[in-house]
C-alpha positions, 0 to 999 in steps of 0.5 A: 152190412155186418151180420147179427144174430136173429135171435130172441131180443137181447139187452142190447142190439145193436146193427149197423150203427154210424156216426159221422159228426160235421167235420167229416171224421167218422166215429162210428162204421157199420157197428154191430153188437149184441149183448145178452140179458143177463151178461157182464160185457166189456166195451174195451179200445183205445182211446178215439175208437169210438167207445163213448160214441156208442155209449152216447148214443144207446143212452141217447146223449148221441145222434145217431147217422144210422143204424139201429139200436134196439135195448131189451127189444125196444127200438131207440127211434121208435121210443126212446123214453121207453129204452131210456127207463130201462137204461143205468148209466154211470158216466167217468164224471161225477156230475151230482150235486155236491151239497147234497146229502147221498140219501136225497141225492138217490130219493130225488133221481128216483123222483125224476123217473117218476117214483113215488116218494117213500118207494123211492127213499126205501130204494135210496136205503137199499143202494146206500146198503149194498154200497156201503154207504149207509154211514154216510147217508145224511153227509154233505157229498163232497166229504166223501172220498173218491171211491164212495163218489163212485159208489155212489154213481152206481148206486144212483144209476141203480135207483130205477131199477134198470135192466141195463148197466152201463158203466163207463170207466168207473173206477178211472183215478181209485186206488186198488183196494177201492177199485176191488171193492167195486168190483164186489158192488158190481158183481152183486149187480149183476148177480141179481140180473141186471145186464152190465156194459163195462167200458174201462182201461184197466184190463185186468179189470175186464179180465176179472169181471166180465164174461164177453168182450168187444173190442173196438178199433177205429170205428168198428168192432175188430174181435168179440166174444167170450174172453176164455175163448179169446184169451185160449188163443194165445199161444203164450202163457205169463207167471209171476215167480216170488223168489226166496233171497236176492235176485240174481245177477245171472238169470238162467238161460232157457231155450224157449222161455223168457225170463225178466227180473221185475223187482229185487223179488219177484222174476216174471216169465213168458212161455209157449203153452205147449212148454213144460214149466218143470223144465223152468223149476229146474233150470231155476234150481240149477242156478240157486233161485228157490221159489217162494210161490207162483201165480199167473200174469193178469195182463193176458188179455192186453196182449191180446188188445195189443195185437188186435188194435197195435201196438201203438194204439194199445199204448195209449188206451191202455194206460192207466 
């Protein structure tokens, strides 16, 4: 058995945890997990590794083979009606009711968990607010566009106040500007103090808002803790140069570093950490490249899901 910790009840416990369905393939071996109160926490893995495997069964979609799952010290098998009512679950489809005003959509998923009508219509203007929303209350929801489907499956999960979010792929198929624009609803989540569980493909996105990381490979959990740590240990750093004029058709050598025409503008750059970046600047100034500005790649924790998981297998679940 994998070891957890025995401290205080987290968000989320999870110890031991296999799933092998009837055909004999095994989606889940010996997973154990552990999420505090309180964090933002990327699920990431390729495609087949078991993510939505676990994510259904913490949300009791799932049987379990064993194991055990435990959310905010609740057993799973003990009661799961009481695990359930502390669970949000934002799923990659969007399964409500597309005839439906998002107002009542909110009001009457509330009333399924049992809160009363006008407690649950003042929530259903609370969520609309903080997803923007508000506009749109009395639409028929299958006017609204992608990203405020998605919105709205946020905040629907967030209409019994749970002390979990999970979120699986939620701003699969949105365009940048929507997906960032999620990114702040999130964070406003998860500032207030619910605990969220993030599942995506856009590692970027992982980067950006979550704190800890597990990833998952074939079944089990092959790294995990806080992504700073993870990522200092990469000994090579990325930049992304935005340069004055016409890419070069030359590009300097530098002994060490190296360096890549991306667009006509823009030169991106690998390099050990322990290397001194004057050293670029002036091989780039000896070759007539003046630089615009300088920011910092977004991919590094790909290349770390790249060599945790393979090559291959990062490929294809980390596609976008």
């Amino acid at each position: 058995m994998t070891e957890c910790s025995a401290d205080p009840a987290p968000a989320l416990e999870i110890t031991d945890l296999r799933k092998v369905y009837a055909s004999g393939v095994k989606a889940l071996d010996g997973v154990c997990l552990r999420v505090e109160h309180g964090d933002f926490f990327a699920l990431l893995g390729p495609n087949g590794a078991g993510k939505s495997t676990l994510i259904g069964i913490v949300s009791s979609l799932v049987n379990k083979t064993s194991g055990q799952v435990r959310v905010c010290g609740i057993d799973l098998d003990a009661d799961r009606s009481a695990c359930m009512r502390q669970i949000g679950l934002v799923p990659q489809e969007i399964n409500f009711n597309m005839f439906e005003q998002p107002r009542d959509i909110l009001g009457n998923y509330a009333g399924f968990y049992g809160v009363p009508r006008i407690e649950a219509m003042q929530r259903a203007e609370q969520e609309l607010a903080r997803a923007q929303l508000t506009e749109k209350a009395h639409a028929i929801s299958r006017t609204l566009s992608g990203g405020m489907k998605r919105r709205l499956m946020i905040a629907r999960a967030m209409m019994t106040r749970p002390r979990l979010l999970i979120l699986d792929e939620p701003t699969a198929g949105v365009d940048i500007e929507i997906r960032r624009g999620m990114w702040k609803t999130l964070r406003e989540v998860n500032a207030a103090g619910t605990t969220v569980i993030l599942t995506t493909h856009y590692l970027e996105e992982a980067e950006n808002l979550c704190r800890n990381l597990a990833i998952i490979d074939h079944g089990r959990i092959v790294e995990r803790g806080p992504i700073k740590s993870l990522l200092a240990r990469l000994d090579v750093e990325g930049f992304l140069f935005d340069i004055d004029g016409d890419m070069p058709a030359q590009l300097p050598c530098i002994e060490g570093a190296c360096l890549q025409a991306l667009d006509a503008h823009t030169l991106g750059l690998d390099m050990p950490r322990a290397m001194d970046l004057n050293r670029v600047f002036a091989a780039l100034n000896a070759s007539g490249i003046r630089v615009r500005s300088m920011r910092t790649k977004s991919n590094r924790l790909e290349e770390l899901f790249v060599r945790l998981t393979g090559e291959g297998a990062a490929a294809q679940g980390a596609s976008a």
